[in-house]
PDB file with one MODEL, atoms N, CA, C and O in Angstrom:
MODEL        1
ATOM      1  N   UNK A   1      76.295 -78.783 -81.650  1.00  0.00           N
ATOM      2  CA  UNK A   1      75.514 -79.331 -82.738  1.00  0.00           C
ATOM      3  C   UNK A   1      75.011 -80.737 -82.398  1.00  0.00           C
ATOM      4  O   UNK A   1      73.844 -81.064 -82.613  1.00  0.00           O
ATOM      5  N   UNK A   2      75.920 -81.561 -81.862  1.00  0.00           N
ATOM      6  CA  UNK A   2      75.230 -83.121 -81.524  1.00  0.00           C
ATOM      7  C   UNK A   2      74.274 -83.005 -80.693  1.00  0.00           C
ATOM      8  O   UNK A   2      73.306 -83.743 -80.877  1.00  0.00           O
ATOM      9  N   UNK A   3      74.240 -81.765 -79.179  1.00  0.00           N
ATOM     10  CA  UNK A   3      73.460 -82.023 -77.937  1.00  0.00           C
ATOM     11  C   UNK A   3      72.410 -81.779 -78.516  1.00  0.00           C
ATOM     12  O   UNK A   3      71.451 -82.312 -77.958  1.00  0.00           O
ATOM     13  N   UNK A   4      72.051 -80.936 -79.806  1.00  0.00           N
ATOM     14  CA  UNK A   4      71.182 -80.540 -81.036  1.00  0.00           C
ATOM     15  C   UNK A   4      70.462 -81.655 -81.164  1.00  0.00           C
ATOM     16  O   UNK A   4      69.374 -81.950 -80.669  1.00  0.00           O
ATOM     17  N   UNK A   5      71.221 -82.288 -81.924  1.00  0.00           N
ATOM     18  CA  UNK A   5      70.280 -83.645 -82.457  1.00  0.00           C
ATOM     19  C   UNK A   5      69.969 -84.445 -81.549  1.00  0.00           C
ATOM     20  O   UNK A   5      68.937 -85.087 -81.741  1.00  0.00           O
ATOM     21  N   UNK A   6      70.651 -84.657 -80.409  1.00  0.00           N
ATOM     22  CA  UNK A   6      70.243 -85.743 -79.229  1.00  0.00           C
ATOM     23  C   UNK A   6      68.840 -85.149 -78.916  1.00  0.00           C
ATOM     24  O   UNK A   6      67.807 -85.814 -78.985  1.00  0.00           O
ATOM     25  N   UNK A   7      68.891 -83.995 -78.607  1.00  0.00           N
ATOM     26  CA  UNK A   7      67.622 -83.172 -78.037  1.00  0.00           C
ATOM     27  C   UNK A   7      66.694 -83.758 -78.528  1.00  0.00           C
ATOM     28  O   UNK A   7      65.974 -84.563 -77.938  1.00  0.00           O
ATOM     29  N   UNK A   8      66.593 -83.353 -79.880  1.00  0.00           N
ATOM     30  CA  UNK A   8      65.550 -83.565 -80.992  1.00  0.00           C
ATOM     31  C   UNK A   8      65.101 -85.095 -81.424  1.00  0.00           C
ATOM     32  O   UNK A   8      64.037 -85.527 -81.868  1.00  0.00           O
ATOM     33  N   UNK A   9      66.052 -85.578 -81.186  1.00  0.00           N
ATOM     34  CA  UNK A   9      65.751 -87.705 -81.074  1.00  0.00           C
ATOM     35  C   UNK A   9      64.881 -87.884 -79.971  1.00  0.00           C
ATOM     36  O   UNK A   9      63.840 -88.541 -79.970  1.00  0.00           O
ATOM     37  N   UNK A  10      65.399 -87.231 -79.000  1.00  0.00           N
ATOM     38  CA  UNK A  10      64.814 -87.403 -77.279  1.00  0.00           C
ATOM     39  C   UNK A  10      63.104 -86.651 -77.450  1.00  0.00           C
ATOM     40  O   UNK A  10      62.184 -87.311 -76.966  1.00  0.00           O
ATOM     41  N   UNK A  11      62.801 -85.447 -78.059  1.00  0.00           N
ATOM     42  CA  UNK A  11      61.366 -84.808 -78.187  1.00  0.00           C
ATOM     43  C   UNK A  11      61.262 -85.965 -79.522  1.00  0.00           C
ATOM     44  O   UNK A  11      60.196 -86.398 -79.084  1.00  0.00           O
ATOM     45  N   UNK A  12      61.405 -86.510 -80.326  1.00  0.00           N
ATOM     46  CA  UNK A  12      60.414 -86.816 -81.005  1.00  0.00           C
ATOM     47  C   UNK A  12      59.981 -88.294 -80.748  1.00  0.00           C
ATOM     48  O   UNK A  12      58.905 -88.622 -81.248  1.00  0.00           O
ATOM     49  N   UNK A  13      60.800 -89.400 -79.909  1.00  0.00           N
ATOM     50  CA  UNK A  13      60.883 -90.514 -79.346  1.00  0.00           C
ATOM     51  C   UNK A  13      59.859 -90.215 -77.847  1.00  0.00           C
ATOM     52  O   UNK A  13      59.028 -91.006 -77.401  1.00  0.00           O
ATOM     53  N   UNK A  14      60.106 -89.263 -77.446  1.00  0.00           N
ATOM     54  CA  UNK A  14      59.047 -89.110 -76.245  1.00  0.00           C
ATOM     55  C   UNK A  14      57.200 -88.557 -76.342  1.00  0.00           C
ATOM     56  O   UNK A  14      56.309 -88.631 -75.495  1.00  0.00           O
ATOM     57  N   UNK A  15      57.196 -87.982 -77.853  1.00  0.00           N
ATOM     58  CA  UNK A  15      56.043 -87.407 -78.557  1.00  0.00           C
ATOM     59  C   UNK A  15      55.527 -88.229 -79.154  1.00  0.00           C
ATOM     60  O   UNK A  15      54.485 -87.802 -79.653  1.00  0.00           O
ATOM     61  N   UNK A  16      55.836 -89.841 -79.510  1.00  0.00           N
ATOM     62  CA  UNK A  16      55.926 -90.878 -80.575  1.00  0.00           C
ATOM     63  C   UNK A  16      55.167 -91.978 -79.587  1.00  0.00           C
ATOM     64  O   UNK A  16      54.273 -92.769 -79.889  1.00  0.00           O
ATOM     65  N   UNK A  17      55.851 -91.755 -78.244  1.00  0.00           N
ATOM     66  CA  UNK A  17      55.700 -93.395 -77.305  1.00  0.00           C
ATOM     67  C   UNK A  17      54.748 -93.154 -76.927  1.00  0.00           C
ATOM     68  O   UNK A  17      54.257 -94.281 -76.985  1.00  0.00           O
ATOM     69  N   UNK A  18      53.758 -92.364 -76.424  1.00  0.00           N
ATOM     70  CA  UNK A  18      52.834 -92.380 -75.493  1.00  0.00           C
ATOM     71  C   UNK A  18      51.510 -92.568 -76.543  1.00  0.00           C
ATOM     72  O   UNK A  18      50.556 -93.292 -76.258  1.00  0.00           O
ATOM     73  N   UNK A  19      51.603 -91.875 -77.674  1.00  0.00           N
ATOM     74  CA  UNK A  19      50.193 -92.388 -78.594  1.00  0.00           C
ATOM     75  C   UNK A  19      50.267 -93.570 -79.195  1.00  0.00           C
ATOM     76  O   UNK A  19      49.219 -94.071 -79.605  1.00  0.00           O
ATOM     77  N   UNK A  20      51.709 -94.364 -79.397  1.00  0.00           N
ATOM     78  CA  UNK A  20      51.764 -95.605 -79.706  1.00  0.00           C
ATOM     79  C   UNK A  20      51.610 -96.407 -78.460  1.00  0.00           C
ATOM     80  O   UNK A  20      51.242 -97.541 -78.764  1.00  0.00           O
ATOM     81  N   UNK A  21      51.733 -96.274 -77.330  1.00  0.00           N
ATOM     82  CA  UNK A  21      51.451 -97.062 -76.246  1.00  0.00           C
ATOM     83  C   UNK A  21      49.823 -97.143 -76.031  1.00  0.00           C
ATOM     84  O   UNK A  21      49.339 -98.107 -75.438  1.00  0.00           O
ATOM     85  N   UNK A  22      48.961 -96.021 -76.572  1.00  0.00           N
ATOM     86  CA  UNK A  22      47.552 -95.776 -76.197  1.00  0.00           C
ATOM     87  C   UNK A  22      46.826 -97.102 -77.297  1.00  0.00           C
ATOM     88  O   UNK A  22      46.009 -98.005 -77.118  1.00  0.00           O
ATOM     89  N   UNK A  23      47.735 -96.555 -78.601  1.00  0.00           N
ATOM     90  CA  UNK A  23      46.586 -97.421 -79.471  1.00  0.00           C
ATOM     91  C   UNK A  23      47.103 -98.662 -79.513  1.00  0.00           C
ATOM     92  O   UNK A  23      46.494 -99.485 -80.197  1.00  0.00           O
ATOM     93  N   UNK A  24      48.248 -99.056 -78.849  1.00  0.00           N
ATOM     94  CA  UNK A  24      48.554-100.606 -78.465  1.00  0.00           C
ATOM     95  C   UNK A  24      47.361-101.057 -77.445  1.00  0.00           C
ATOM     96  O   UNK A  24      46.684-102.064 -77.654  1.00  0.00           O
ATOM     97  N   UNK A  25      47.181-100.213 -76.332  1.00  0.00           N
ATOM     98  CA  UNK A  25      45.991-100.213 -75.327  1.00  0.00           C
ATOM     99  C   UNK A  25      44.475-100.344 -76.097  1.00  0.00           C
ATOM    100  O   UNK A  25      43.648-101.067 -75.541  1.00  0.00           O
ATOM    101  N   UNK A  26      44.199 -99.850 -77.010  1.00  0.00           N
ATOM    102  CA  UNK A  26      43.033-100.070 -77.752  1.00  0.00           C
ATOM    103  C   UNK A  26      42.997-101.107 -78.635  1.00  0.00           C
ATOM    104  O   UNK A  26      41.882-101.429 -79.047  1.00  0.00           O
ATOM    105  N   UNK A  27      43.945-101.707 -79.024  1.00  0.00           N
ATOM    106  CA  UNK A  27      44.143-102.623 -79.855  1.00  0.00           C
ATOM    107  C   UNK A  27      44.024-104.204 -78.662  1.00  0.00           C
ATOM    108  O   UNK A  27      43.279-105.164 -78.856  1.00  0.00           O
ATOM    109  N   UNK A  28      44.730-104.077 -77.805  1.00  0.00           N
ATOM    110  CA  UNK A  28      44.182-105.038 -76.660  1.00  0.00           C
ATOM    111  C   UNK A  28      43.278-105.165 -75.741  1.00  0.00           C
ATOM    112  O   UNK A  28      43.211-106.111 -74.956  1.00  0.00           O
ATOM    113  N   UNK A  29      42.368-104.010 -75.799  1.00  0.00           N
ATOM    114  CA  UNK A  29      41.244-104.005 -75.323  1.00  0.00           C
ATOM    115  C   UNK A  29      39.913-104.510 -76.641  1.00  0.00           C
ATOM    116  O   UNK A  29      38.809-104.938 -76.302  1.00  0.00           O
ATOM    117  N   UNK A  30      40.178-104.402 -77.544  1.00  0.00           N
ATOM    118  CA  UNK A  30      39.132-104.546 -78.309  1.00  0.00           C
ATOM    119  C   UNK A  30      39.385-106.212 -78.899  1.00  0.00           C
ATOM    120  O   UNK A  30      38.549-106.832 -79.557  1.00  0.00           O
ATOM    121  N   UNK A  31      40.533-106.657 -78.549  1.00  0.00           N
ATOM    122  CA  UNK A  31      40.921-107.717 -79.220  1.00  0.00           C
ATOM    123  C   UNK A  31      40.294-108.615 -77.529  1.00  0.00           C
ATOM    124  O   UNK A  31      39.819-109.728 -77.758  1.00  0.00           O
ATOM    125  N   UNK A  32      40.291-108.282 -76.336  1.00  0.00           N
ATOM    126  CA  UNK A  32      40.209-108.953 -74.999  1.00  0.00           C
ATOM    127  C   UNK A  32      38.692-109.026 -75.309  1.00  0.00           C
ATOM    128  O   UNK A  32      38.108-110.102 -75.184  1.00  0.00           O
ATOM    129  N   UNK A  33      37.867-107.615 -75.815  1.00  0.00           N
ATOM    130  CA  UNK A  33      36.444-107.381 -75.991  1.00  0.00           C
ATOM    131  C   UNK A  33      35.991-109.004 -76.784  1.00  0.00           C
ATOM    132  O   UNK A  33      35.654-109.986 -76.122  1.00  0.00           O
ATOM    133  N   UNK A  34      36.084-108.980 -78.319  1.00  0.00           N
ATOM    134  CA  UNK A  34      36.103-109.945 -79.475  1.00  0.00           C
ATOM    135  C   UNK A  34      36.053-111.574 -78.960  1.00  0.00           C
ATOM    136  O   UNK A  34      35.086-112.335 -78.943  1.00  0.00           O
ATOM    137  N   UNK A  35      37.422-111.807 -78.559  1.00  0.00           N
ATOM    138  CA  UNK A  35      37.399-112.941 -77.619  1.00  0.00           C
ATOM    139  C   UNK A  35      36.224-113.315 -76.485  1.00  0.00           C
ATOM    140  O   UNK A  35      35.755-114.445 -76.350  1.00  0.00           O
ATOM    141  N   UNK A  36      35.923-112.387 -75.861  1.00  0.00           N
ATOM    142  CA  UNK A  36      34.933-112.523 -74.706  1.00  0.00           C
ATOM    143  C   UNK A  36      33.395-112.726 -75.276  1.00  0.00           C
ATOM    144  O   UNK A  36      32.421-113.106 -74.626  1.00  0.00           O
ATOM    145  N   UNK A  37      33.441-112.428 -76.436  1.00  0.00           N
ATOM    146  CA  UNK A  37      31.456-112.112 -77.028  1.00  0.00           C
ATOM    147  C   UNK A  37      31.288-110.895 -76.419  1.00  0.00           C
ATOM    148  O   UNK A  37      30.154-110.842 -75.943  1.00  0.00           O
ATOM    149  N   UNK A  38      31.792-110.094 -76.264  1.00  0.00           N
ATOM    150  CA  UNK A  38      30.926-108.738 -75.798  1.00  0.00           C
ATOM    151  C   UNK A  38      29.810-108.687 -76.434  1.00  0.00           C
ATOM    152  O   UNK A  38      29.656-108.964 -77.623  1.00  0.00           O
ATOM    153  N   UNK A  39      28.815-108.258 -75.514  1.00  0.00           N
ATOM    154  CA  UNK A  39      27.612-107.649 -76.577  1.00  0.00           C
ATOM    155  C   UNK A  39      27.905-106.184 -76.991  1.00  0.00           C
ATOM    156  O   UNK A  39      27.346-105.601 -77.920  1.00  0.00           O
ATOM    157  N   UNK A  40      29.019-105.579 -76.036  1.00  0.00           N
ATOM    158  CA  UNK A  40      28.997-103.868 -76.487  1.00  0.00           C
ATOM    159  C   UNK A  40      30.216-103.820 -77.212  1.00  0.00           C
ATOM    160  O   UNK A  40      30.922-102.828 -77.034  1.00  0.00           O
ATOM    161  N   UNK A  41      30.700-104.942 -78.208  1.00  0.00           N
ATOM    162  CA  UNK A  41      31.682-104.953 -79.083  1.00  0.00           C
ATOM    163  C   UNK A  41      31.354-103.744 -80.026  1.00  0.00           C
ATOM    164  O   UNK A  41      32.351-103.043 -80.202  1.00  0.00           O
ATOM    165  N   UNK A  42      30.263-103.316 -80.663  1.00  0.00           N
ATOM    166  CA  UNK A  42      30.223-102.363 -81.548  1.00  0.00           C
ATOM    167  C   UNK A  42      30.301-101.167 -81.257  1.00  0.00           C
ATOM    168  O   UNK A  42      30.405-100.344 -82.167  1.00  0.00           O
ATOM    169  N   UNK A  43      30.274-100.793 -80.015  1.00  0.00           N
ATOM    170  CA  UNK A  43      30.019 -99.115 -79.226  1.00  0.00           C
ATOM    171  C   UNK A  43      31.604 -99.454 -78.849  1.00  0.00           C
ATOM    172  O   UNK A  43      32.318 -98.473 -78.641  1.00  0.00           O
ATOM    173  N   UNK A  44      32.161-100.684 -78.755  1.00  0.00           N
ATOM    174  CA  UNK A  44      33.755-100.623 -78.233  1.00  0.00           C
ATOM    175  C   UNK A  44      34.357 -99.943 -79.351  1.00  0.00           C
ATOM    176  O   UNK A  44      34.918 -98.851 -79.265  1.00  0.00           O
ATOM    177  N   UNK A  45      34.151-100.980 -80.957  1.00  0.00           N
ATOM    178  CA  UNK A  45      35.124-100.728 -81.798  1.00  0.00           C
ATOM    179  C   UNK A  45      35.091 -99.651 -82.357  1.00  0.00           C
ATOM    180  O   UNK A  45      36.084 -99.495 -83.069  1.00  0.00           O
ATOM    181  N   UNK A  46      33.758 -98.048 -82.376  1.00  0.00           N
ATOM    182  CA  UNK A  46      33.171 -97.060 -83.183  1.00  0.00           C
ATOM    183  C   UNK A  46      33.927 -96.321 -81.772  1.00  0.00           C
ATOM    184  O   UNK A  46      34.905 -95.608 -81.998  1.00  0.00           O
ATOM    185  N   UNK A  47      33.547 -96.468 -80.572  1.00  0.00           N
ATOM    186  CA  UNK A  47      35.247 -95.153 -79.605  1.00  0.00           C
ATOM    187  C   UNK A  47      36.530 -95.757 -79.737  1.00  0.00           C
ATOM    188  O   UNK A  47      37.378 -94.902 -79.481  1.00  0.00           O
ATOM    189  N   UNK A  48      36.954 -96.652 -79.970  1.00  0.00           N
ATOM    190  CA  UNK A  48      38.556 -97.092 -80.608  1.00  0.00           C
ATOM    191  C   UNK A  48      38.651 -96.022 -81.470  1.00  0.00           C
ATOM    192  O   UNK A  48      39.358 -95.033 -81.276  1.00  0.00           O
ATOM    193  N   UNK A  49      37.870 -96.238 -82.518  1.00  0.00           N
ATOM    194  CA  UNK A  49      38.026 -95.825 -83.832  1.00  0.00           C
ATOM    195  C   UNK A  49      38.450 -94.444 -83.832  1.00  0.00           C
ATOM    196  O   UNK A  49      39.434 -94.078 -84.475  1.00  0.00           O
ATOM    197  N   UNK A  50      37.544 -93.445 -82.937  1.00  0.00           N
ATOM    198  CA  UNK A  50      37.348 -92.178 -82.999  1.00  0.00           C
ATOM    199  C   UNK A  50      38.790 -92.029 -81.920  1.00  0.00           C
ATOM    200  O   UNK A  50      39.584 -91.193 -82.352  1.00  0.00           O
ATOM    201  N   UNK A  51      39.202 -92.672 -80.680  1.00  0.00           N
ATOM    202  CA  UNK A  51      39.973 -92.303 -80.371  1.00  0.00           C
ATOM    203  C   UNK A  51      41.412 -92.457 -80.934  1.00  0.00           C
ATOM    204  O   UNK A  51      42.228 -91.565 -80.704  1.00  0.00           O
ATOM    205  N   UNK A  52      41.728 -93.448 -81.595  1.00  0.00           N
ATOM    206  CA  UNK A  52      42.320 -93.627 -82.279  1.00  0.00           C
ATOM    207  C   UNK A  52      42.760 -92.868 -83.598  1.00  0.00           C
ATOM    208  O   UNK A  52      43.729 -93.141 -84.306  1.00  0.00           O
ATOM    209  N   UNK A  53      41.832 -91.851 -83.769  1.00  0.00           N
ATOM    210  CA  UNK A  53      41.649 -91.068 -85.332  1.00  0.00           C
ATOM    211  C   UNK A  53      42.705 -89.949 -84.390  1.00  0.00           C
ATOM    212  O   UNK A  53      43.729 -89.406 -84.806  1.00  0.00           O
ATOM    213  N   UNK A  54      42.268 -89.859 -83.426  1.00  0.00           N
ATOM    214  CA  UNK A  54      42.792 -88.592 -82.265  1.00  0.00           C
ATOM    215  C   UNK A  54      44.007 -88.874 -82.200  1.00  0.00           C
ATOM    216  O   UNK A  54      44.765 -88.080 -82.757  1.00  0.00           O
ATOM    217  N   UNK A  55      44.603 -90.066 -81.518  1.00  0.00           N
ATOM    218  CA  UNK A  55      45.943 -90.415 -81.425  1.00  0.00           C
ATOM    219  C   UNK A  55      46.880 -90.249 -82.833  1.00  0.00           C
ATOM    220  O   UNK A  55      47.921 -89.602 -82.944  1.00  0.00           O
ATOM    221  N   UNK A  56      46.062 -91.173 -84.044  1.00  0.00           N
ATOM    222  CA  UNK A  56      47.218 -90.267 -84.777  1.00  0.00           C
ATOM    223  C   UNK A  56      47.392 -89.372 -85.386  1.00  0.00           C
ATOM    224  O   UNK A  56      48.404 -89.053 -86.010  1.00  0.00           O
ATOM    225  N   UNK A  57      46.021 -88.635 -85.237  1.00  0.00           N
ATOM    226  CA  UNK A  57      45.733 -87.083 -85.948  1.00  0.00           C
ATOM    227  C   UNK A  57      47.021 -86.218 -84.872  1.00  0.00           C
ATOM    228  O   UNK A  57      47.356 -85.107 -85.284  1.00  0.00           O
ATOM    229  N   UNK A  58      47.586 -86.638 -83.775  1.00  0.00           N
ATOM    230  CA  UNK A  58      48.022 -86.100 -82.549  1.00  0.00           C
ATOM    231  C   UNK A  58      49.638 -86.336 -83.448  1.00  0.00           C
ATOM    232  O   UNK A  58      50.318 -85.459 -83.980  1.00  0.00           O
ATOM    233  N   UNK A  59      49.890 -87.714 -83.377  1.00  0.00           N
ATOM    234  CA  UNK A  59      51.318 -87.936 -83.970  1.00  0.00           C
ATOM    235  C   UNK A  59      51.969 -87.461 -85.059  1.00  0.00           C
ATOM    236  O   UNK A  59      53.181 -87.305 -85.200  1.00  0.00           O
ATOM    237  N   UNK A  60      50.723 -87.150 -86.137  1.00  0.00           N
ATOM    238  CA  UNK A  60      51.107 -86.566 -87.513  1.00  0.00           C
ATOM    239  C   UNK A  60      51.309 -85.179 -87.161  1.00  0.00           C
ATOM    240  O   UNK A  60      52.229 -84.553 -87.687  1.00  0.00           O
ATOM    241  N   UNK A  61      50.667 -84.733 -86.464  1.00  0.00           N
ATOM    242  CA  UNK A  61      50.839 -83.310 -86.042  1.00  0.00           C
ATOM    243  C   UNK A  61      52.340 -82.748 -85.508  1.00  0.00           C
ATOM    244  O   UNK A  61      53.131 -81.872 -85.859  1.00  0.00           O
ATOM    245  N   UNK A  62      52.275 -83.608 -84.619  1.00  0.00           N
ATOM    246  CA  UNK A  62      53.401 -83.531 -84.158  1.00  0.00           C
ATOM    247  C   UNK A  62      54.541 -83.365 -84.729  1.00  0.00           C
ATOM    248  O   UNK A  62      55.349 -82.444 -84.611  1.00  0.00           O
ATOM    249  N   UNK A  63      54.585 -84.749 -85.653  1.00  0.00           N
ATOM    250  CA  UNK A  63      55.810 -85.191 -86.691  1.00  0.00           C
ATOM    251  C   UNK A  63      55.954 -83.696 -87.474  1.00  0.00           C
ATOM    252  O   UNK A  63      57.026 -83.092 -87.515  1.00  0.00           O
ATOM    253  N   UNK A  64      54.681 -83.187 -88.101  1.00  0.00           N
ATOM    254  CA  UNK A  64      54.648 -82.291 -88.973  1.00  0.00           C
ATOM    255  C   UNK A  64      55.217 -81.055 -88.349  1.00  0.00           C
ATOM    256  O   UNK A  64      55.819 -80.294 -89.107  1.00  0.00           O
ATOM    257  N   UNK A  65      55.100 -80.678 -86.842  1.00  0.00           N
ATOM    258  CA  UNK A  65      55.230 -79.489 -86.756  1.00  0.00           C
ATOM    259  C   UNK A  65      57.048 -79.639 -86.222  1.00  0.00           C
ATOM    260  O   UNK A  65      57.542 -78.566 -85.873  1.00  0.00           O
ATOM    261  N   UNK A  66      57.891 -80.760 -86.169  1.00  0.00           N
ATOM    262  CA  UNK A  66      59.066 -80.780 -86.082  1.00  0.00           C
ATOM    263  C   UNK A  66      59.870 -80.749 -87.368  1.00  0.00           C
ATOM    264  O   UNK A  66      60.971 -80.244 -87.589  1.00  0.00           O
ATOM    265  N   UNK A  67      59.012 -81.443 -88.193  1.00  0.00           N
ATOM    266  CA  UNK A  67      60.066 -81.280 -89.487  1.00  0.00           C
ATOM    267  C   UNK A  67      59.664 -79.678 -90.031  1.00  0.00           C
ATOM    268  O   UNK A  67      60.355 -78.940 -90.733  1.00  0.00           O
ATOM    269  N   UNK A  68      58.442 -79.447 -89.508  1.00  0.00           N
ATOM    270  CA  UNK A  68      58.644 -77.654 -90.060  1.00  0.00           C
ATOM    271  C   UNK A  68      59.879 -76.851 -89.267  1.00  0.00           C
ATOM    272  O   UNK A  68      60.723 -76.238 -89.922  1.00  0.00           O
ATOM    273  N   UNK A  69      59.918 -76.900 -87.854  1.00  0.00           N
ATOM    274  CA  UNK A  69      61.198 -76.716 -87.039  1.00  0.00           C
ATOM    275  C   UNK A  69      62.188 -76.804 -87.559  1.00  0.00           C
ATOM    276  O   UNK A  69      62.799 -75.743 -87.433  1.00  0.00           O
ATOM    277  N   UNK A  70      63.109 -78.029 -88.500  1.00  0.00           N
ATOM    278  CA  UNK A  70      63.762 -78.256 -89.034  1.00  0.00           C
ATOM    279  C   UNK A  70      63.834 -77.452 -89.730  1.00  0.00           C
ATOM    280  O   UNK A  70      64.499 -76.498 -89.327  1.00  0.00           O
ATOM    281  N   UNK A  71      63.295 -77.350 -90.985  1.00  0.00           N
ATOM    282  CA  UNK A  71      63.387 -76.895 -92.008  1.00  0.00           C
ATOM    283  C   UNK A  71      63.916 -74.970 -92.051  1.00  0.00           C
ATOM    284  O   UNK A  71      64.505 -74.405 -92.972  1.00  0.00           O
ATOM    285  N   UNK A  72      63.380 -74.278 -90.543  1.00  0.00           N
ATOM    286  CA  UNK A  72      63.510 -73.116 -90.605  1.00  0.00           C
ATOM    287  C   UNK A  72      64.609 -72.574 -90.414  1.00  0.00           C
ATOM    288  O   UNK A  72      65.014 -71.440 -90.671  1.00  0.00           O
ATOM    289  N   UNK A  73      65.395 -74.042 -89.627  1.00  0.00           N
ATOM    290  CA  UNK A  73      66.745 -73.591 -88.743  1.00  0.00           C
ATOM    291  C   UNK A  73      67.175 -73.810 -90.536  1.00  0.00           C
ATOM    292  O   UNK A  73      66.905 -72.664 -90.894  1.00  0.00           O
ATOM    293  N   UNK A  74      67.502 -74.300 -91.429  1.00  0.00           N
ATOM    294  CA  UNK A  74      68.133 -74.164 -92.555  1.00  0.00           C
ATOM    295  C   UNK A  74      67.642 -72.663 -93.211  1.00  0.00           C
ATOM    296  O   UNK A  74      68.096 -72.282 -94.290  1.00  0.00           O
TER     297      UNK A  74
ENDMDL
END
């Protein structure tokens, strides 16, 4: 039962880091953009945006389809 839950800490901590590491990456790229005067600040911040909609449309998904997991083993 514990190697259970370790498992399941370990998939949802490893499903969690990599889209929070991306939109940390977009968040310092658009903030490096701002600072600099980009002129292509607006075509930067409208693909953030959209990729970003992706990343956490990706995480909610995720989240969602583990707590459905959960729920079946009950």
């Amino acid at each position: 039962m514990e190697k259970q839950n370790y498992r399941q800490l370990i998939s949802i901590s490893k499903s969690n880091v990599l889209p929070a590491f991306g939109l940390a990456i977009l968040i310092f790229f658009n903030g490096l953009a701002y600072l600099n005067n980009s002129i292509f600040l607006d075509k930067i911040i409208m693909g953030s945006f959209i990729v970003g909609l992706v990343l956490f449309s990706k995480v909610r998904g995720e989240s969602n389809m583990e707590k459905s997991d959960t729920d079946e083993n009950f």
